[in-house]
MARBASE-571534 format. One line per 2 residues: number of its first residue (from 0); for each residue x, y, z of C-alpha. Coordinates in nm, 4 decimals. Layout:
BEGIN
NUM) X:Y:Z; ...;
***
This chain:
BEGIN
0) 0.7992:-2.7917:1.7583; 0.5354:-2.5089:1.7729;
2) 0.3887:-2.3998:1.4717; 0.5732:-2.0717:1.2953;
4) 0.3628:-1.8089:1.1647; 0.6070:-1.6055:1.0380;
6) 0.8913:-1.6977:0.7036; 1.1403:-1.4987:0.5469;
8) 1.2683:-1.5274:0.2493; 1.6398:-1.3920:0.2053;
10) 1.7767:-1.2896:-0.1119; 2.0962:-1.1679:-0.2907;
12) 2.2866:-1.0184:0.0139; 2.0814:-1.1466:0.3090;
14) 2.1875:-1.5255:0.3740; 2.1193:-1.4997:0.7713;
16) 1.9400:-1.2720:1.0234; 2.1945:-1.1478:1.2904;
18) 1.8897:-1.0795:1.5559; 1.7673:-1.4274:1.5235;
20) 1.8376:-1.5950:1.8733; 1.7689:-1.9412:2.0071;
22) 1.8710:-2.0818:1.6384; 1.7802:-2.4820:1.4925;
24) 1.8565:-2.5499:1.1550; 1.5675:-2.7533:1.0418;
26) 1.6387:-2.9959:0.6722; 1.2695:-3.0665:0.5425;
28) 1.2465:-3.3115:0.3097; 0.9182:-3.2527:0.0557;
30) 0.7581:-3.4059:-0.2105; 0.8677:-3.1575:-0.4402;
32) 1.2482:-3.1997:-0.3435; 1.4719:-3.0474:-0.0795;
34) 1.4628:-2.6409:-0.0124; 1.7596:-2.4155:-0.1359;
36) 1.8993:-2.4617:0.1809; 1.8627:-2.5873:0.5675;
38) 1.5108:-2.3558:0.7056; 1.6849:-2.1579:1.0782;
40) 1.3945:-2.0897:1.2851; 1.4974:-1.8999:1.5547;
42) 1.3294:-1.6283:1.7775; 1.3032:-1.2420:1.6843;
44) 1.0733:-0.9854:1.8692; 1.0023:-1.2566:2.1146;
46) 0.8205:-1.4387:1.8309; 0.9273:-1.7855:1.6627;
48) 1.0466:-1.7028:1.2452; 1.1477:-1.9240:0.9700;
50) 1.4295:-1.7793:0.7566; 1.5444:-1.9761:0.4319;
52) 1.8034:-1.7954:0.2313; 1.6933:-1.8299:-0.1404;
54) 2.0048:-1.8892:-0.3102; 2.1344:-2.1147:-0.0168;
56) 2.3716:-1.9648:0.2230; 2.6958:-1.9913:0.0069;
58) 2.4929:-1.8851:-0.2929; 2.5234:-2.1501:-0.5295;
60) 2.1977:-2.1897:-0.6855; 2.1121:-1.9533:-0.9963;
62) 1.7384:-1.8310:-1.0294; 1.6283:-2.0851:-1.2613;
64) 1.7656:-2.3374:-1.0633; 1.5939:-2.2309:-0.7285;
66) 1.3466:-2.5243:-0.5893; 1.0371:-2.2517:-0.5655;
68) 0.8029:-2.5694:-0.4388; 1.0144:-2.7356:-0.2158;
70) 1.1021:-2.3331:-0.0432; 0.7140:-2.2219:-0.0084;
72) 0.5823:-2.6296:0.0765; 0.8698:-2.6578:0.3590;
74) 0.7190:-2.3026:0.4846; 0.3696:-2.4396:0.4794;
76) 0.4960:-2.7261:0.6854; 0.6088:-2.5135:0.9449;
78) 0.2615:-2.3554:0.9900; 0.3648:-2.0057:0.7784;
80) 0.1138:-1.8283:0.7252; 0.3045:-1.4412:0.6465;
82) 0.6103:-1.4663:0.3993; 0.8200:-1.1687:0.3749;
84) 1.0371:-1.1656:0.0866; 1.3384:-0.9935:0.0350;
86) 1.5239:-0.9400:-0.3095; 1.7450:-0.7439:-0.4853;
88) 1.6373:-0.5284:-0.8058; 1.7325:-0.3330:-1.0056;
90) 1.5625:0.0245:-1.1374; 1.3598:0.0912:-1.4215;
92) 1.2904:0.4368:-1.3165; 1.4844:0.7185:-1.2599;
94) 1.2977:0.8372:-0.9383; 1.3934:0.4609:-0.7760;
96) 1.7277:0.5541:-0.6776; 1.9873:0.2713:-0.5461;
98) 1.9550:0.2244:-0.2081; 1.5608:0.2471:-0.2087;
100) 1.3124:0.0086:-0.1394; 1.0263:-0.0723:-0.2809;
102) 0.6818:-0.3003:-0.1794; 0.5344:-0.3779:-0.5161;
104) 0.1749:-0.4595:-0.6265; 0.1920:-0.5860:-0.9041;
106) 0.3918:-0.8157:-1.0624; 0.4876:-0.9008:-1.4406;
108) 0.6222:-1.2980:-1.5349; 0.8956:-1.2925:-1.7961;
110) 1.0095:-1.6100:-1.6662; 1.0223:-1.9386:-1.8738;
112) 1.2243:-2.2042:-1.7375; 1.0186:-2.2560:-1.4375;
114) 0.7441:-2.4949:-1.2844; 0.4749:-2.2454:-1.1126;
116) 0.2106:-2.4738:-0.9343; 0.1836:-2.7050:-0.7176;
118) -0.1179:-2.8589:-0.9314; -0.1186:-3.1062:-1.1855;
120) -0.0747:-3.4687:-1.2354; -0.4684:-3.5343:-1.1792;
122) -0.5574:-3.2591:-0.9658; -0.6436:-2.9047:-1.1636;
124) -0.6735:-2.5279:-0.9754; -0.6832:-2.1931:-1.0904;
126) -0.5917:-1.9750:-0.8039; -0.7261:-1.5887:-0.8238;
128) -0.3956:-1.3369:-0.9100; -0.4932:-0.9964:-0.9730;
130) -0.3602:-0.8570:-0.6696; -0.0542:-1.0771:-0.6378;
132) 0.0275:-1.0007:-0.3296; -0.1277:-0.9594:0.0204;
134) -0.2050:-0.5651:0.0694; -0.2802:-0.6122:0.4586;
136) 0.1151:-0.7916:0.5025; 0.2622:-0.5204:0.2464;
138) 0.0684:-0.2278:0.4383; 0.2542:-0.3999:0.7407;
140) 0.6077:-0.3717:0.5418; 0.5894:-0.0923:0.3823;
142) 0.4525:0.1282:0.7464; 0.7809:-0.0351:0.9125;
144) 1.0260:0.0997:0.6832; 0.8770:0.4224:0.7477;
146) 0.8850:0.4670:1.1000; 1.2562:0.3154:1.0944;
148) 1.3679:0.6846:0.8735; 1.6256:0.4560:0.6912;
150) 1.9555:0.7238:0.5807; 1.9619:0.7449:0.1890;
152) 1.6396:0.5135:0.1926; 1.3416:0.6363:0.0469;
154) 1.0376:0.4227:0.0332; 0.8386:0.3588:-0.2752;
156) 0.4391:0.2095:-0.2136; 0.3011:-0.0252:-0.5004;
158) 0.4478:-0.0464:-0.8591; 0.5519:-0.3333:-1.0762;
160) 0.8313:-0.5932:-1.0118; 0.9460:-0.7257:-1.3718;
162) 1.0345:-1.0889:-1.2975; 1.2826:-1.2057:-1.5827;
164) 1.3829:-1.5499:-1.6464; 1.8309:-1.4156:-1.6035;
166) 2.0507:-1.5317:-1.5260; 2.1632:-1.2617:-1.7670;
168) 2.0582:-0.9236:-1.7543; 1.8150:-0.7328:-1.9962;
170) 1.9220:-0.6309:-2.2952; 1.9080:-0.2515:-2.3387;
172) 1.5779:-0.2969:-2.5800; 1.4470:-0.5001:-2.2874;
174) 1.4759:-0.2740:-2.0599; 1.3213:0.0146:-2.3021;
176) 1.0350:-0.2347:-2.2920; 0.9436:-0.3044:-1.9763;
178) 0.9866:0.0868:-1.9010; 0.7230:0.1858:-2.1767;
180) 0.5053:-0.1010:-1.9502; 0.5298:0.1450:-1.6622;
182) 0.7020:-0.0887:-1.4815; 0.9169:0.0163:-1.1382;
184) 1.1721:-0.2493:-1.1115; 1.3178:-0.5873:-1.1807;
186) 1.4224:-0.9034:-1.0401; 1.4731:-1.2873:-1.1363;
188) 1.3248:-1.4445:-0.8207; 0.9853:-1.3417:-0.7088;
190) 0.7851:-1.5439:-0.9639; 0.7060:-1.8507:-0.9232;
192) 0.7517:-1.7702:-0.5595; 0.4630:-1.5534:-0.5353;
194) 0.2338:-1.8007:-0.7480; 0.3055:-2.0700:-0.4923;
196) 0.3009:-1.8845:-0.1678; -0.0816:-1.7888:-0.2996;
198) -0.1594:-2.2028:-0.3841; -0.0017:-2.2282:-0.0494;
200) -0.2275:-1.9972:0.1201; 0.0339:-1.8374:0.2415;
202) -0.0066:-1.3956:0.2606; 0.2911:-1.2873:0.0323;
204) 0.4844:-0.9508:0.0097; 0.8101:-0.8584:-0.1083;
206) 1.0259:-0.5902:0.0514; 1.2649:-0.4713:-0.2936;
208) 1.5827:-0.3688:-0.2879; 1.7080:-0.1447:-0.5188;
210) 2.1408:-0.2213:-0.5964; 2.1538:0.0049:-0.9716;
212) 1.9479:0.1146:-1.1930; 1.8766:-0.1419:-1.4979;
214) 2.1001:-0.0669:-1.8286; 1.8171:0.1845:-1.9875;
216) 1.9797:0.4217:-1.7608; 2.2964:0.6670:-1.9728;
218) 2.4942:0.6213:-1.6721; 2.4386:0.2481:-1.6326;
220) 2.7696:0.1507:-1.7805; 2.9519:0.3224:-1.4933;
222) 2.7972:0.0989:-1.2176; 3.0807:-0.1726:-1.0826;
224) 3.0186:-0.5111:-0.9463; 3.1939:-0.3248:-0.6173;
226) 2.9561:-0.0620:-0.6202; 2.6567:-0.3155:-0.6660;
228) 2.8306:-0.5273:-0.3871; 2.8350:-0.2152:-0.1816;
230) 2.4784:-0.2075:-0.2195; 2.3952:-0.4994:-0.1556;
232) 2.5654:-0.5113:0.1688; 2.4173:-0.1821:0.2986;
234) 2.0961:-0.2983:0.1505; 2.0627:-0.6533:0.3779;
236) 2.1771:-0.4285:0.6852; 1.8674:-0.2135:0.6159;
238) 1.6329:-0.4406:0.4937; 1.6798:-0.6673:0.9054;
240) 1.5938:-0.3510:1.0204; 1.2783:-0.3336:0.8392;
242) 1.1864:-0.7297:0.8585; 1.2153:-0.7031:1.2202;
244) 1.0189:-0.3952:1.3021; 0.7922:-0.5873:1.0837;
246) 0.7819:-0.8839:1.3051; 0.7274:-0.7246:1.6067;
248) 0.4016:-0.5402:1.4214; 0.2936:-0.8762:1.3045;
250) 0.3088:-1.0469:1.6279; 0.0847:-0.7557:1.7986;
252) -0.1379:-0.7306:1.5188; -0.1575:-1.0400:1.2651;
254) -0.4068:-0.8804:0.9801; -0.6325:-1.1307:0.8480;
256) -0.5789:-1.2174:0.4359; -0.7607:-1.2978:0.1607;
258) -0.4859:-1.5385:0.0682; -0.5261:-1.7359:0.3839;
260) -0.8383:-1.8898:0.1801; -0.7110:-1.8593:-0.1941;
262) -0.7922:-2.2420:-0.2960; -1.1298:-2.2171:-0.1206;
264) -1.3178:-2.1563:-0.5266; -0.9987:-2.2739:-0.6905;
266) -0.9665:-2.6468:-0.7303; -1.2121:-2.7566:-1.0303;
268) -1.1216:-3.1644:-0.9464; -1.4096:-3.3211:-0.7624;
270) -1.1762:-3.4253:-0.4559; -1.2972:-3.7812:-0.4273;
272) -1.2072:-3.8134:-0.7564; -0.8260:-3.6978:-0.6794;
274) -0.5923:-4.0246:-0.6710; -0.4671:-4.1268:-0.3656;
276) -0.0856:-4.0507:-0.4468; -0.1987:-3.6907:-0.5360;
278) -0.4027:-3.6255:-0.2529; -0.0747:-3.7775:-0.0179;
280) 0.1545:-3.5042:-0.2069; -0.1234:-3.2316:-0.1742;
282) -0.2692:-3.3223:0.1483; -0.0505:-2.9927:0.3578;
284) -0.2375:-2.7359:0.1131; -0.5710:-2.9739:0.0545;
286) -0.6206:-3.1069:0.3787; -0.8628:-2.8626:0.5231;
288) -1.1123:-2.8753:0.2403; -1.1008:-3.2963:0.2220;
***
């Protein structure tokens, strides 16, 4: 199969892509387990994607119990080298309406539950994180919802995706807390996902979108799951839009990334001195520097 350059990542809402033609369901098998679910590679904007729906297609997997490593390693085997990903917040600011998307910068872990490396077991790396994601692929994002003028969608650039550990949500001091942070909006899924795609060398961006605002908000307890549902199905509508206008730039114009290089400075383990089973488990993200 030719290599894909191209993954997306659904979440809450978007279990398939209805422009995706040409369709194989593809089961990887990794060393890190099975993905959530079956990886459909199919064709969009004349150009061969990978699409994995997060919480598998019938959404029966909670956050905690997603298999980050297997997801991001069966990308990597596919030849990704751009991961959109697309998830459902909520708002920690008044301005970020329901409805609206965001492309963060910046992300916050308040996860706890949750295996975030690769690394490990006799092999030790410290990838660089400052800039979590890839500003070249979120530049790409974020100027394709633009030029799509999205009704009752209004696009916010940067700000801070609180990832908490769920599957409950915050509690209303929570909430108070990560608003005094300055943060934008919160999710459950985009760390360790992130982390990985990075280890992965894999250019990472998230396209956000926004189903209520979080319970700081007075009028929070007047949100129903129908409304939220609502949301979310008007959301995954608009957010295909957006991932294939993205596509289509990506194909003409694939920007070079820092993160296509991230474990270039990063592994501290003398690799002849990595064991032979680790070097077999590691050899998709080591193999160019052994």
């Amino acid at each position: 199969m030719a290599e894909v350059t191209i993954g997306i990542i659904g979440g809450s809402g978007l279990y398939k892509m209805e422009a995706l033609k040409d369709i194989e369901e593809i089961a990887i098998d990794t060393p890190f387990g099975n993905p959530s679910d079956a990886i459909i590679v199919g064709t969009l904007e004349n150009t061969r994607v990978a699409f994995l729906a997060r919480h598998g297609r019938n959404h029966h997997l909670l956050p905690s119990e997603l298999p980050f490593r297997a997801n991001i390693y069966a990308m990597k085997s596919l030849g990704v080298k751009y991961l959109i990903s697309a998830s459902a917040v909520g708002s920690l600011k008044a301005q970020v309406k329901p409805l609206d998307m965001v492309v963060p910068n910046q992300f916050i872990d308040r996860t706890k539950n949750r295996i975030s490396t690769f690394f490990g077991d006799g092999v030790v790396a410290h990838i660089a994180f400052g800039d979590p994601v890839c500003h070249h692929l979120a530049n790409v994002l974020a100027d394709s919802v633009e030029s799509l003028s999205l009704t009752d969608v209004t696009l916010h650039r940067d700000g801070t995706y609180v990832c908490m550990e769920g599957p409950a949500f915050s509690t209303k001091a929570e909430s108070n807390l990560y608003r005094s942070w300055g943060a934008d909006i919160i999710g459950m899924t985009n760390l360790p996902e992130a982390k990985l795609a990075r280890e992965a060398e894999i250019a990472y961006a998230t396209l956000a979108l926004v189903t209520d605002y979080d319970c700081w908000h007075p009028d929070h307890d007047s949100v129903t799951v129908e409304m939220v549902i609502g949301n979310l199905q008007r959301n995954a509508i608009n957010a295909q839009k957006v991932i294939q206008e993205t596509v289509r730039r990506l194909r003409d114009n694939p920007p070079n990334s820092d993160a296509h290089s991230a474990l270039k400075y990063a592994i501290l383990t003398p690799l002849d001195k990595i064991a032979p089973a680790a070097k077999e488990r590691l050899h998709l993200l080591l193999q160019k520097y052994l």
